[in-house]
Backbone of each chain as ProteinMPNN parsed JSONL, in Angstrom:
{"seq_chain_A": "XXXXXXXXXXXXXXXXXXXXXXXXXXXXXXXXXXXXXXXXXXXXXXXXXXXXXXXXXXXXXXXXXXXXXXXXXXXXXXXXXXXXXXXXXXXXXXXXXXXXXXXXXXXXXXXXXXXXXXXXXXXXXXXXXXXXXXXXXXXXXXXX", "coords_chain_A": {"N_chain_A": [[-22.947, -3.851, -4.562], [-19.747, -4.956, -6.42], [-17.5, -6.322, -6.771], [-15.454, -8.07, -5.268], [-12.13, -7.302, -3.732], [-8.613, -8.98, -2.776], [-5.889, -7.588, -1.788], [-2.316, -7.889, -1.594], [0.162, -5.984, -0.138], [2.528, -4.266, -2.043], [5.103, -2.551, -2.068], [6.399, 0.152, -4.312], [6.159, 2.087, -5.935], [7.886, 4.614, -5.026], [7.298, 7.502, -5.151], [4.456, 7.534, -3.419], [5.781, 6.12, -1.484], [7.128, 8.487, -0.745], [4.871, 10.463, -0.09], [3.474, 8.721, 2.068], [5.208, 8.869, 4.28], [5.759, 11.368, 5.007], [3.238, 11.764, 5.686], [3.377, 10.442, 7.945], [4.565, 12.028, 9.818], [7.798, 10.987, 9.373], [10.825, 11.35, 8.049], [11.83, 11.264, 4.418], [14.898, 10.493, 3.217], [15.905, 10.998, 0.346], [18.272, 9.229, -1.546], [20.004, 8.675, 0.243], [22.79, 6.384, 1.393], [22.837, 4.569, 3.26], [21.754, 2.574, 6.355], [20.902, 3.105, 9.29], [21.643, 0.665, 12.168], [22.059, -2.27, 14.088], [24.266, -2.993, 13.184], [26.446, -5.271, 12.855], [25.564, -8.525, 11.805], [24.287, -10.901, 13.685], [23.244, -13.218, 13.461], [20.567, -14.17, 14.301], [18.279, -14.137, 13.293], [16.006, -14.749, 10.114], [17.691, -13.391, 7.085], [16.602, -11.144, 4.921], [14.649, -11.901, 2.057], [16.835, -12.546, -0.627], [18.736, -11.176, 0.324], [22.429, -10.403, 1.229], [24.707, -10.874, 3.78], [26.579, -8.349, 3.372], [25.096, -7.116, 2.137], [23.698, -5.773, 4.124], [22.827, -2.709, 5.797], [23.295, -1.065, 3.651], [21.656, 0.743, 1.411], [19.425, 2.365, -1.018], [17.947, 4.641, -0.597], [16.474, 6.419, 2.283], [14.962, 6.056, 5.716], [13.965, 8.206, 8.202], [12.751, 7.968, 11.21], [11.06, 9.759, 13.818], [12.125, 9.893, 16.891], [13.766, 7.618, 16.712], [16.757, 5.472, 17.133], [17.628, 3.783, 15.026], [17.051, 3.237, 11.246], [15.301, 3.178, 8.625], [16.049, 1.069, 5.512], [15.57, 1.59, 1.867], [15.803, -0.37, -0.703], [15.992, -0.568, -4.337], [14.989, -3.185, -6.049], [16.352, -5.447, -8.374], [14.363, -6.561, -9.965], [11.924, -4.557, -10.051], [10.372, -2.859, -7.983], [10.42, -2.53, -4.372], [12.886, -3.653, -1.5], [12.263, -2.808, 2.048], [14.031, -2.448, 4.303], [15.515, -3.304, 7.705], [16.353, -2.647, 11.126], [15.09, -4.852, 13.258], [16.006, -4.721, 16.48], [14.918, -4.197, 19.785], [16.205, -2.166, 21.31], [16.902, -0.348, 19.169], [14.299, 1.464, 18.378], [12.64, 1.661, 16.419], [10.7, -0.782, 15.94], [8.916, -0.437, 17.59], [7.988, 1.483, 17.082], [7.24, 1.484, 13.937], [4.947, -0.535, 15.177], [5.992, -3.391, 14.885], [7.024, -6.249, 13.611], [6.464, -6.991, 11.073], [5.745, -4.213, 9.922], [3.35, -3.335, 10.136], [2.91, 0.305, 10.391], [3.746, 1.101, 8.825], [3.47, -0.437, 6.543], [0.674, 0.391, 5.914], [0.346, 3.261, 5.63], [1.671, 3.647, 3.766], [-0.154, 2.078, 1.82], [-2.394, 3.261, 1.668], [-1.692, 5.721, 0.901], [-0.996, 5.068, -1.891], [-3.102, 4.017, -2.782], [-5.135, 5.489, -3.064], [-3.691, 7.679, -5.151], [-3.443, 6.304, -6.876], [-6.02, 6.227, -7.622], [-6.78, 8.742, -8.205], [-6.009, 9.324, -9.846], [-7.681, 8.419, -12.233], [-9.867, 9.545, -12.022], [-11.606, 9.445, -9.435], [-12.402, 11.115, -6.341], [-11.784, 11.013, -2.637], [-14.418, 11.125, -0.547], [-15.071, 10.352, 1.999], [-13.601, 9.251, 4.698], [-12.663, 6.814, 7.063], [-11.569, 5.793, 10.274], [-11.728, 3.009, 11.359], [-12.391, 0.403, 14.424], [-10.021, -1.479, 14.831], [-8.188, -0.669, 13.775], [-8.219, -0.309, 10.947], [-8.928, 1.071, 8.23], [-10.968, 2.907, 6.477], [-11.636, 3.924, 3.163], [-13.77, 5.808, 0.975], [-14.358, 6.188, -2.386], [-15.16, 8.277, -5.173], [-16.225, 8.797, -8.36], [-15.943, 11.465, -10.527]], "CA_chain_A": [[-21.552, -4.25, -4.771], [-20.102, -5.615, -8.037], [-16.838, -7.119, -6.781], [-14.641, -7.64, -3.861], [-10.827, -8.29, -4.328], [-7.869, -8.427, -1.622], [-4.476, -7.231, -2.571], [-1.246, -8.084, -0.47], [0.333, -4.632, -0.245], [3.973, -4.386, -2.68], [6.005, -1.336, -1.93], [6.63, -0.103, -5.498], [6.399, 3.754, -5.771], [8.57, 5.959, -4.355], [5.896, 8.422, -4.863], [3.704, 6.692, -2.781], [5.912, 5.908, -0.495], [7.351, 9.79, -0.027], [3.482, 10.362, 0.392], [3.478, 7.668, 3.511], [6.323, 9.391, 5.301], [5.314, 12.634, 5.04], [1.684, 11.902, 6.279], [3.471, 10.044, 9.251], [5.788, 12.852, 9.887], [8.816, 10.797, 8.995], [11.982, 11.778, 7.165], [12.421, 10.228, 3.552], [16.321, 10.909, 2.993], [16.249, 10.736, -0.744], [19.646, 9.197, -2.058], [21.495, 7.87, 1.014], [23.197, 5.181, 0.938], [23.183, 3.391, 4.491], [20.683, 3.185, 7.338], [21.456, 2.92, 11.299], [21.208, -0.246, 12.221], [22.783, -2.592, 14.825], [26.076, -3.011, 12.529], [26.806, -6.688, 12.861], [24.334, -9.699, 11.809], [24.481, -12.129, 14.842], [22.63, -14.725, 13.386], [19.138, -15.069, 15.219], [17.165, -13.674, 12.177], [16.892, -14.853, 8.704], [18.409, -12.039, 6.34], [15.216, -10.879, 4.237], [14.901, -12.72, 0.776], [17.716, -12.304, -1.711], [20.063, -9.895, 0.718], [23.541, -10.905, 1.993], [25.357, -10.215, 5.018], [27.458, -7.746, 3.287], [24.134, -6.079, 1.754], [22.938, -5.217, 5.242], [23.053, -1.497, 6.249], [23.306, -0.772, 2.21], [20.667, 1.065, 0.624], [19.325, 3.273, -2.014], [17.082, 5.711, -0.082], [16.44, 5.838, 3.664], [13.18, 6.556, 6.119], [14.025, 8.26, 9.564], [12.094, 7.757, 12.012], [11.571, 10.721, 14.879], [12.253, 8.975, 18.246], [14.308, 5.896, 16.708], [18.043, 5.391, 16.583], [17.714, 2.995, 13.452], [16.61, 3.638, 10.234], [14.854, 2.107, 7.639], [16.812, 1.606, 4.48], [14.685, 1.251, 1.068], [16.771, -1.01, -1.84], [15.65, -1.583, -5.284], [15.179, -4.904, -6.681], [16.939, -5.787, -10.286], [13.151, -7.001, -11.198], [11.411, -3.944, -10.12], [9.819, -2.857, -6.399], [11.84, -2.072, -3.374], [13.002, -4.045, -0.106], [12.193, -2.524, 2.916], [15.404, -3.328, 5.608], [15.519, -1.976, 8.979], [16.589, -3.859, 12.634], [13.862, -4.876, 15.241], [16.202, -5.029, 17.86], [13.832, -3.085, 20.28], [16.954, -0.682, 21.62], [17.127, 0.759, 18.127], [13.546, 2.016, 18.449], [11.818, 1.215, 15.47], [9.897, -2.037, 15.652], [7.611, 0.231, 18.303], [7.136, 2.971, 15.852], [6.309, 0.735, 12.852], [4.33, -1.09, 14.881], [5.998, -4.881, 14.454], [8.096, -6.793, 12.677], [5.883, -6.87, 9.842], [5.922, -2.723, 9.854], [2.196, -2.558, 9.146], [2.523, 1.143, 10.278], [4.675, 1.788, 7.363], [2.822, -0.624, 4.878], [-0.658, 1.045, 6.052], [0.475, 4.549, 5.611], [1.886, 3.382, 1.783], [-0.696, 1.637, 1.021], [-2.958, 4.572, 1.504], [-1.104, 6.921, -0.171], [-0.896, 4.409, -2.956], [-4.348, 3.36, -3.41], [-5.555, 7.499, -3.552], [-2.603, 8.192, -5.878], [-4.144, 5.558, -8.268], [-7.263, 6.719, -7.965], [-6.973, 10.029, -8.394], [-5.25, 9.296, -11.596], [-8.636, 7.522, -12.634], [-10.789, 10.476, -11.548], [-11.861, 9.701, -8.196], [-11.922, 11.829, -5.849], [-12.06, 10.635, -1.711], [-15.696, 11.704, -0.242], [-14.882, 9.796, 3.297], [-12.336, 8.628, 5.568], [-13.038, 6.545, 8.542], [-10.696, 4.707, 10.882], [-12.012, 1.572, 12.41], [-11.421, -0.101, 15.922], [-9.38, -2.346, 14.998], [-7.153, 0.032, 13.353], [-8.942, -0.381, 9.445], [-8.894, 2.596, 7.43], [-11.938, 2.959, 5.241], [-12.067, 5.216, 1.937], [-14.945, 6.182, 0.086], [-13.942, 6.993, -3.356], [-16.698, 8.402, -5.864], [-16.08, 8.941, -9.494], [-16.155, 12.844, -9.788]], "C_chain_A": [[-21.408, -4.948, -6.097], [-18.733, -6.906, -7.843], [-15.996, -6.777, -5.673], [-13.108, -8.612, -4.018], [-9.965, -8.005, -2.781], [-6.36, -8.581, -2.121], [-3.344, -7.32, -1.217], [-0.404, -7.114, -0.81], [2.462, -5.042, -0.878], [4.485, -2.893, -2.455], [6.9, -1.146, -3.069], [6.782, 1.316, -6.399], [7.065, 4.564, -4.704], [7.802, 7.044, -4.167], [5.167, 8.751, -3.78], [4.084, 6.729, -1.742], [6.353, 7.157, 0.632], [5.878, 10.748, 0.835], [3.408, 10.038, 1.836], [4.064, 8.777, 4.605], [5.752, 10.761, 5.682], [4.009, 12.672, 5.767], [2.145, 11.41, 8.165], [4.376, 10.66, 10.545], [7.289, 12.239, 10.017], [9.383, 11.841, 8.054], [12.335, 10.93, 6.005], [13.548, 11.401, 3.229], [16.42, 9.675, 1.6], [18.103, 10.451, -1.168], [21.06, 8.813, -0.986], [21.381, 6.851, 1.341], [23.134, 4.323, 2.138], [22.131, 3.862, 5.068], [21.457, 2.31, 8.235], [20.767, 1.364, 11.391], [22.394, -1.039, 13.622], [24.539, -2.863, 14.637], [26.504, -4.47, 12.558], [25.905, -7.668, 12.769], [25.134, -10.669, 12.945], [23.77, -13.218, 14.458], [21.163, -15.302, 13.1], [18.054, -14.705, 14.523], [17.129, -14.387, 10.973], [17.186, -13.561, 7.624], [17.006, -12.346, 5.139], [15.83, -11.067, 2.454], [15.916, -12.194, -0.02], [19.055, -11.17, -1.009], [20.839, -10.822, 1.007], [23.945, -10.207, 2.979], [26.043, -8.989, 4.685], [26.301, -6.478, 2.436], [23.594, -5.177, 2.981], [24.034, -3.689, 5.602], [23.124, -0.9, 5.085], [21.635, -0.132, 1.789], [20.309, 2.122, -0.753], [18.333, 4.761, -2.043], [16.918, 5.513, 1.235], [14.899, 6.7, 4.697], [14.414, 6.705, 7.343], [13.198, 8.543, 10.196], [11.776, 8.675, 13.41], [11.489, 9.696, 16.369], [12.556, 7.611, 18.033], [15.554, 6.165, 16.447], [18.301, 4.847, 14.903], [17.12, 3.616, 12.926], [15.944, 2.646, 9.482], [15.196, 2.19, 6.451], [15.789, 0.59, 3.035], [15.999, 0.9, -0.071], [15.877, -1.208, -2.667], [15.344, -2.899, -5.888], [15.273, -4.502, -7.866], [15.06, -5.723, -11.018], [12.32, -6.099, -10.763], [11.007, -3.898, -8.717], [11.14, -2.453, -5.936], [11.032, -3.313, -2.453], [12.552, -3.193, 0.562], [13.51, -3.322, 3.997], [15.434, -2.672, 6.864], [15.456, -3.53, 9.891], [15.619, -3.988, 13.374], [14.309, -5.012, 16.24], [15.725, -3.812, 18.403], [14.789, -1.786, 20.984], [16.865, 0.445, 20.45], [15.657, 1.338, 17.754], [12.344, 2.31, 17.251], [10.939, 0.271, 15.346], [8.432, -1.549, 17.177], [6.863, 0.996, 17.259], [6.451, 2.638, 14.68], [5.091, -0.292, 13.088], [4.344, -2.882, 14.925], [6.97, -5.14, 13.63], [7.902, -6.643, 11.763], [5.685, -5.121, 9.494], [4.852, -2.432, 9.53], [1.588, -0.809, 9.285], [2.719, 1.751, 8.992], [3.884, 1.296, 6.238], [1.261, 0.002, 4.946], [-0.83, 2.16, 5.243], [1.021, 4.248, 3.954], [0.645, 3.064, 1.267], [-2.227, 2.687, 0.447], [-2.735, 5.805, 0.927], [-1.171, 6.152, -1.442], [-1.96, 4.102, -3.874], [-5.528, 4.816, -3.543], [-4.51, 7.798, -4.544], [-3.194, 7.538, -7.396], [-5.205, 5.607, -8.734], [-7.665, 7.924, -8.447], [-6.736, 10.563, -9.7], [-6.645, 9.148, -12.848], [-9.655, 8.234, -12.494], [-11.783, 10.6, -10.274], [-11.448, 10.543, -7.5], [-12.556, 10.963, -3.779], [-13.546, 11.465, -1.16], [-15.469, 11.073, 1.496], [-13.981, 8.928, 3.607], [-12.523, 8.346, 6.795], [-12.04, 5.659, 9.429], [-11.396, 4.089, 11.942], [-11.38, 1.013, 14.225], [-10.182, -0.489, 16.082], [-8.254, -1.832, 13.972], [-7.135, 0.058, 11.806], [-9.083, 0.527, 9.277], [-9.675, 2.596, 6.248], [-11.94, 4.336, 4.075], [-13.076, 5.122, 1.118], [-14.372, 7.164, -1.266], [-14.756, 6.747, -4.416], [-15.773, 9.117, -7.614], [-16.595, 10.062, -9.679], [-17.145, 12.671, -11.782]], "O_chain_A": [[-22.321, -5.407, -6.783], [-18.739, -8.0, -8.408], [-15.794, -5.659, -5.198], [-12.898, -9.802, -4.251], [-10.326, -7.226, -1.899], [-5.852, -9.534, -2.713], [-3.567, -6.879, -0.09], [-0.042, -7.241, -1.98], [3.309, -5.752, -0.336], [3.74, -2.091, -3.018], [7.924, -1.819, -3.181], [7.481, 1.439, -7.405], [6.581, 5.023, -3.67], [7.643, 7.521, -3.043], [5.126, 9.852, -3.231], [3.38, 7.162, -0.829], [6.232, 7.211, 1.856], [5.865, 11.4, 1.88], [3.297, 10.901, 2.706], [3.454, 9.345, 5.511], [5.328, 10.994, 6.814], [3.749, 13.662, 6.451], [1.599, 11.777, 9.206], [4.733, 10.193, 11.627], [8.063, 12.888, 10.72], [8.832, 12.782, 7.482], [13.03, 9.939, 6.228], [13.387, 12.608, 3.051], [16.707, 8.479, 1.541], [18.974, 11.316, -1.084], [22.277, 8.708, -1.142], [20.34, 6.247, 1.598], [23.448, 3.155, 1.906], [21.538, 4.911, 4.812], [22.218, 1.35, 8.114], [19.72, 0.983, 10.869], [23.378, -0.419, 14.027], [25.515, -2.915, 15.386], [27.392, -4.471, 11.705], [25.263, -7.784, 13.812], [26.314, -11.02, 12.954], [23.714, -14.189, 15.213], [20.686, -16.162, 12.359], [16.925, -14.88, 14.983], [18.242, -14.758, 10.599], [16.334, -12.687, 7.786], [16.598, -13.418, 4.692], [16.828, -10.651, 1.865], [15.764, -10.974, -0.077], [19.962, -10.591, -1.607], [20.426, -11.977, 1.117], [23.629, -9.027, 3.13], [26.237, -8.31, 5.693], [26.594, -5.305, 2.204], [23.138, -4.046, 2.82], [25.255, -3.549, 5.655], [22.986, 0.296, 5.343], [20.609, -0.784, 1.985], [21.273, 2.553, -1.387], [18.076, 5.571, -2.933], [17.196, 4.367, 1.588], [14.141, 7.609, 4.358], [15.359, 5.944, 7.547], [12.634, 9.581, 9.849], [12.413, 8.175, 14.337], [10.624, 8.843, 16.571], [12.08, 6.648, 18.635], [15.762, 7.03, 15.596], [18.922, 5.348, 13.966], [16.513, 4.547, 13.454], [16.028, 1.436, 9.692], [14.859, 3.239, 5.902], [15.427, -0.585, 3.099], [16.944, 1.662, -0.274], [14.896, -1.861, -2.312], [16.431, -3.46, -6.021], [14.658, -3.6, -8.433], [14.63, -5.162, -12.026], [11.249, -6.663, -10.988], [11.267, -4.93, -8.098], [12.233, -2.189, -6.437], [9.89, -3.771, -2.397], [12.188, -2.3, -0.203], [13.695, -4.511, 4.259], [15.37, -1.445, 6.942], [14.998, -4.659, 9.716], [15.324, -3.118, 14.194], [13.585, -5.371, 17.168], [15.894, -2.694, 17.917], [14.315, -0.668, 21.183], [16.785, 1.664, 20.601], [15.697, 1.808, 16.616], [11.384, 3.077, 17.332], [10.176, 0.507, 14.409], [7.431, -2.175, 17.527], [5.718, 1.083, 16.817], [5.405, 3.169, 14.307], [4.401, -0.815, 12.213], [3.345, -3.599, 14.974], [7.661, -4.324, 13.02], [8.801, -6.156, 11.078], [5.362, -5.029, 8.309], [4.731, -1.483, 8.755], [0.543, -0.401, 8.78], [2.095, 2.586, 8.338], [3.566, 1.968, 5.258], [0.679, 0.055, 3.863], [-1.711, 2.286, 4.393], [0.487, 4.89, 3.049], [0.259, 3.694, 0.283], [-2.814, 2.783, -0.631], [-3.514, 6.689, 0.572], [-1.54, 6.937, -2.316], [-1.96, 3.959, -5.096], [-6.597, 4.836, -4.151], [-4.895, 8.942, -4.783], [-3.326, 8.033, -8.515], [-5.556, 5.241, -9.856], [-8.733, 8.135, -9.022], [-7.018, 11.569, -10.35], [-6.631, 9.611, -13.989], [-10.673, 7.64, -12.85], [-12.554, 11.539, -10.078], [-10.305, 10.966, -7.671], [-13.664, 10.428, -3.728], [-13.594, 12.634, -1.544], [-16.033, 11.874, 2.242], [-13.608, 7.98, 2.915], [-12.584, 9.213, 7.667], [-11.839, 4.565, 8.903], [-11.609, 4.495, 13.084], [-10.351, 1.224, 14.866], [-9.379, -0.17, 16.959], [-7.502, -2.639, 13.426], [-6.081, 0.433, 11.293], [-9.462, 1.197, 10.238], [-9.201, 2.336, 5.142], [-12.24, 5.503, 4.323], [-13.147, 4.073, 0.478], [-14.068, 8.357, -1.257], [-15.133, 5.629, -4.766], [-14.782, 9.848, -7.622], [-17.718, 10.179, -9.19], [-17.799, 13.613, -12.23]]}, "seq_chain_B": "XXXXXXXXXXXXXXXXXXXXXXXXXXXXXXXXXXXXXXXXXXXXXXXXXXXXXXXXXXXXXX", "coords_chain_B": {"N_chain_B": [[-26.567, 5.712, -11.445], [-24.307, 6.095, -9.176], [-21.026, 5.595, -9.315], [-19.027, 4.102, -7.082], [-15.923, 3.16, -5.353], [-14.848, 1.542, -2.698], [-11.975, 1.306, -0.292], [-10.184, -0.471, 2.252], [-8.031, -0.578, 4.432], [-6.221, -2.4, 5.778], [-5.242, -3.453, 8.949], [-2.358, -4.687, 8.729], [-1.409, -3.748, 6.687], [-2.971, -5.355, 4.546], [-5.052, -4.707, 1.467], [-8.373, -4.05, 0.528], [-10.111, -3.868, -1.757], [-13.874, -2.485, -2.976], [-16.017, -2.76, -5.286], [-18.96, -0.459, -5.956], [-22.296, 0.034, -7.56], [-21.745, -0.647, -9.991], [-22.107, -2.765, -12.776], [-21.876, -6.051, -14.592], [-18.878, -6.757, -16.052], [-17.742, -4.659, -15.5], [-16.919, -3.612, -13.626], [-14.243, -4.775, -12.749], [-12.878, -4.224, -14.486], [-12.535, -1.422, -13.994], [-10.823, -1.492, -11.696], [-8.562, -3.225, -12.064], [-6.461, -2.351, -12.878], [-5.728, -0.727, -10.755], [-5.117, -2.559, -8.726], [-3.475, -4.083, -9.04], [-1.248, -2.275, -9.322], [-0.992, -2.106, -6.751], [-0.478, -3.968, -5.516], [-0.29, -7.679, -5.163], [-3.042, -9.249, -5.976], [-4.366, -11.55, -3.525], [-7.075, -13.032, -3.307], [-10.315, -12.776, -5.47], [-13.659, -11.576, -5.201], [-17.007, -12.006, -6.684], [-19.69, -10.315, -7.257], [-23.409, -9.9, -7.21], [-24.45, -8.14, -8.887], [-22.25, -8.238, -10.443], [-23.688, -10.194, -12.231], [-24.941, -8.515, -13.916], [-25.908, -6.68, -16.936], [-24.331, -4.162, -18.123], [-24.642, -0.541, -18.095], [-26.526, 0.31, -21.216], [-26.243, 3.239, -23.729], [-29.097, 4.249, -25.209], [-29.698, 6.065, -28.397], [-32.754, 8.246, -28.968], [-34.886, 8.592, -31.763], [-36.235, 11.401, -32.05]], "CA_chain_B": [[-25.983, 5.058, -10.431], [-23.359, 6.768, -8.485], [-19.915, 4.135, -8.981], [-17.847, 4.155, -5.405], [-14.978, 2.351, -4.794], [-14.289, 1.134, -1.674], [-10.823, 0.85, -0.097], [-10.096, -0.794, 2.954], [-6.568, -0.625, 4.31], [-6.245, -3.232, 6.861], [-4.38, -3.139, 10.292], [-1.441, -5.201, 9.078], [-1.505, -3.383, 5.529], [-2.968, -5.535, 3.104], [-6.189, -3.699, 1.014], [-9.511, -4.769, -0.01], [-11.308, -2.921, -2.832], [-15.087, -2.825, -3.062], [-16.679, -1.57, -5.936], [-19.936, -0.107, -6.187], [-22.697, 0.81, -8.563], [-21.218, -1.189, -11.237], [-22.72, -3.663, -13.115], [-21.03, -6.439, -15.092], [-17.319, -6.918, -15.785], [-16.681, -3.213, -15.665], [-15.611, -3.311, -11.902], [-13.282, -5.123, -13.096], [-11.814, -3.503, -15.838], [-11.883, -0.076, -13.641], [-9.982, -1.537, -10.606], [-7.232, -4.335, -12.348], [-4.587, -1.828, -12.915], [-4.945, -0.288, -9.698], [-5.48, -3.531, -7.559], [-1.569, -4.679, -9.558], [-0.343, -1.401, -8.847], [-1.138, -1.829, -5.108], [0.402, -5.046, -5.232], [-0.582, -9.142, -5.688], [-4.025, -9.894, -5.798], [-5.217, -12.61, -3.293], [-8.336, -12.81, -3.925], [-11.822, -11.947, -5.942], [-15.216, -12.366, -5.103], [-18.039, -10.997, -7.459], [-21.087, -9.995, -6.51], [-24.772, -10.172, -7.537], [-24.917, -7.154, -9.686], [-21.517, -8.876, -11.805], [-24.104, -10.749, -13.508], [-25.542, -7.861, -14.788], [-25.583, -5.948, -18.19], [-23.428, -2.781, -18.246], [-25.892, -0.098, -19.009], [-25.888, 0.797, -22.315], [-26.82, 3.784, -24.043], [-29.697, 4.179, -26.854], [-30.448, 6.686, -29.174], [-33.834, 7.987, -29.32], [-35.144, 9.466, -32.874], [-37.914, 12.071, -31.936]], "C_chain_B": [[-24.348, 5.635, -10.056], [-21.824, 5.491, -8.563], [-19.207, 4.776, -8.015], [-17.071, 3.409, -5.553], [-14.554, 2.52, -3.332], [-13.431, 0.638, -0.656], [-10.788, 1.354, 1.51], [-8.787, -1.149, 3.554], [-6.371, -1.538, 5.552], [-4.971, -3.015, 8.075], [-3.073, -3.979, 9.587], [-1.045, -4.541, 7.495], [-1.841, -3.896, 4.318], [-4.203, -4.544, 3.025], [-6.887, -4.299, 0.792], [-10.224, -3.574, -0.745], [-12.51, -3.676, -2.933], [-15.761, -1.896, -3.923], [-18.252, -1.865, -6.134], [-21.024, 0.255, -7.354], [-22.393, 0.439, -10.153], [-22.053, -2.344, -11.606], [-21.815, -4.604, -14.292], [-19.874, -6.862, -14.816], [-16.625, -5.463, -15.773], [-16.118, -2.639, -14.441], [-14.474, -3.836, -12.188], [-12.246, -5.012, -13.682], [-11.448, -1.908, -15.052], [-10.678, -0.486, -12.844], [-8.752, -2.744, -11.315], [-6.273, -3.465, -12.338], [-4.71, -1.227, -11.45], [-4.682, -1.289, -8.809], [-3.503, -4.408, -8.062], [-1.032, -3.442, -9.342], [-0.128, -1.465, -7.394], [-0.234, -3.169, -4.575], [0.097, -6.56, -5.553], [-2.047, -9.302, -4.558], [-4.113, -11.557, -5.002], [-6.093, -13.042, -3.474], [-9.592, -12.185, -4.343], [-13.05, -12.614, -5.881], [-15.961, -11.057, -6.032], [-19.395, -11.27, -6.939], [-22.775, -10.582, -7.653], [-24.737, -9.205, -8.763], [-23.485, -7.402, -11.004], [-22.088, -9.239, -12.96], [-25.019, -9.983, -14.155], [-25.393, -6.732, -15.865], [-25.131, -4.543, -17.695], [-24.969, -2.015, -18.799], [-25.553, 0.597, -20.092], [-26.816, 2.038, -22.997], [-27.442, 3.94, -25.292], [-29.69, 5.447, -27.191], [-31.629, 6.548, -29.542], [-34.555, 8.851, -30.347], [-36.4, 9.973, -32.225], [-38.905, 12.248, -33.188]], "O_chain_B": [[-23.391, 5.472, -10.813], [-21.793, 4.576, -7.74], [-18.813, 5.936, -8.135], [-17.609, 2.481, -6.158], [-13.994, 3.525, -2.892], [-13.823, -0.345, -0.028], [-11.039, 2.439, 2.035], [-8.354, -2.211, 3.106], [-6.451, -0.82, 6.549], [-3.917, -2.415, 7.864], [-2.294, -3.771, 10.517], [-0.03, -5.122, 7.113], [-1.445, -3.446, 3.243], [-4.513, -3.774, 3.933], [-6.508, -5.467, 0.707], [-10.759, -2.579, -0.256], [-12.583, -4.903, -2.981], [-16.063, -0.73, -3.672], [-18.769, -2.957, -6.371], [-20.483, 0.899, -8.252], [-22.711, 1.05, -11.173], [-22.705, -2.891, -10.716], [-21.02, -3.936, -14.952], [-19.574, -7.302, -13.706], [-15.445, -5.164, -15.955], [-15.319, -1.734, -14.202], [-13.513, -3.188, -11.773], [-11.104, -5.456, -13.557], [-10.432, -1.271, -15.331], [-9.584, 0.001, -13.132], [-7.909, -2.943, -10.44], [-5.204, -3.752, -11.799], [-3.631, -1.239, -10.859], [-3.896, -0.938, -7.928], [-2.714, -5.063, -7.381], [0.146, -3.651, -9.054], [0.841, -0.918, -6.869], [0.451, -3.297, -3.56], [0.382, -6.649, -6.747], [-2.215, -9.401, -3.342], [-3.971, -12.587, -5.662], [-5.82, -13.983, -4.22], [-10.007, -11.191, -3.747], [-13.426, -13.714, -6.287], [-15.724, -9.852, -6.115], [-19.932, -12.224, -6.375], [-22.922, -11.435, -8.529], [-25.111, -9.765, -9.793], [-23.557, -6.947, -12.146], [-21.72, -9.034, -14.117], [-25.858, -10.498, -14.895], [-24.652, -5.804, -15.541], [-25.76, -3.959, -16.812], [-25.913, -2.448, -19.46], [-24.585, 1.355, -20.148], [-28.037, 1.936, -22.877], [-26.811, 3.853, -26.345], [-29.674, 6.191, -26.211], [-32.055, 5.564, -30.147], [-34.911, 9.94, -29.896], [-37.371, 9.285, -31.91], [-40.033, 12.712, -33.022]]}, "name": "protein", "num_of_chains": 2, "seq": "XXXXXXXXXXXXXXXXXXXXXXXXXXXXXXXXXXXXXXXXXXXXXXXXXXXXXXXXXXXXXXXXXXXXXXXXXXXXXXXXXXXXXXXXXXXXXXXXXXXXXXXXXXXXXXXXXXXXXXXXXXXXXXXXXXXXXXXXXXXXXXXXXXXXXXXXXXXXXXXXXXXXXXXXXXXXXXXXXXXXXXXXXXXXXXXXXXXXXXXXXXXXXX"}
């Protein structure tokens, strides 16, 4: 070994993230503007950093989900990256499918498309792919 | 020496890169742009083989 780093996963390619969807047989719905959602903030959440009440259900690309009413709606940020927005109330059928509040099916499945996308750029090529117990996804990537 | 990288996608999605076969600071220099493309470095540990010379190549006059 020469060095061991740990990266907190940013959702930052579209690329990447059409990658994700596609591997998870989602729907990325390039270019629309709203995602399904409960329609009214009630309160009992806090509204995810820098949105307003009147941002919610707004977006700039959208993920559907097969077997969820809601959606997940992807926004830009001014300083670069995207939000992720989408409801966990558990009727609208998403916060099973991703997995959690924290959506680590969704940031898994990016971050894997993301971290082969960058490599591949770099001349690696994957030699092994193992998935762990505990739901860890190992890649073996060898400098071709 | 064969260089590997090693990517580890964790159950809640952060990553852990592990590189291989490297010697020096040149794990370092391969993986920085992808480890900021992937997103914000928590942290880096270096290994045993960090503190060692890149190999370099001679020329040998026959």
């Amino acid at each position: 070994m020469s060095h061991v780093s740990t990266i907190a996963t940013e959702v930052n390619d579209l690329a990447a993230l059409k990658e994700a969807c596609s591997a998870q047989g989602w729907e990325f719905r390039e270019g629309q503007t709203s995602y399904r959602w409960f329609g009214r903030f009630v309160g009992d959440t806090p509204l995810p950093a820098g949105a307003r009440v009147e941002d919610l259900g707004r977006c700039d690309h959208a993920i559907r989900v097969p077997g969820a009413t809601y959606e997940v709606g992807i926004r830009a940020r001014s300083a670069g990256g995207y939000d992720l927005l989408w409801d966990y109330f558990a009727p609208g059928g998403l916060v099973g499918k991703l997995g959690g509040q924290g959506a680590p099916v969704l940031k898994r499945a990016y971050a894997e498309a993301k971290a082969k996308r960058e490599l591949a750029r770099r001349g690696y090529r994957q030699t092994r792919r193992e998935l762990c117990a505990d739901g860890t996804v190992r890649l073996v990537m060898v400098k071709r | 020496m064969t260089k590997e990288i090693v990517v580890e996608i964790g159950p809640e999605g952060d990553v852990r890169f592990e590189t291989r076969g490297f010697r020096g600071a040149e794990c370092e220099a391969e993986t920085r742009d992808v480890e900021r493309a992937l997103g914000r470095v928590t942290r880096t540990q270096r290994t045993r083989e960090y503190g060692q010379r890149p190999e370099q190549k001679r020329e040998v006059k026959a």
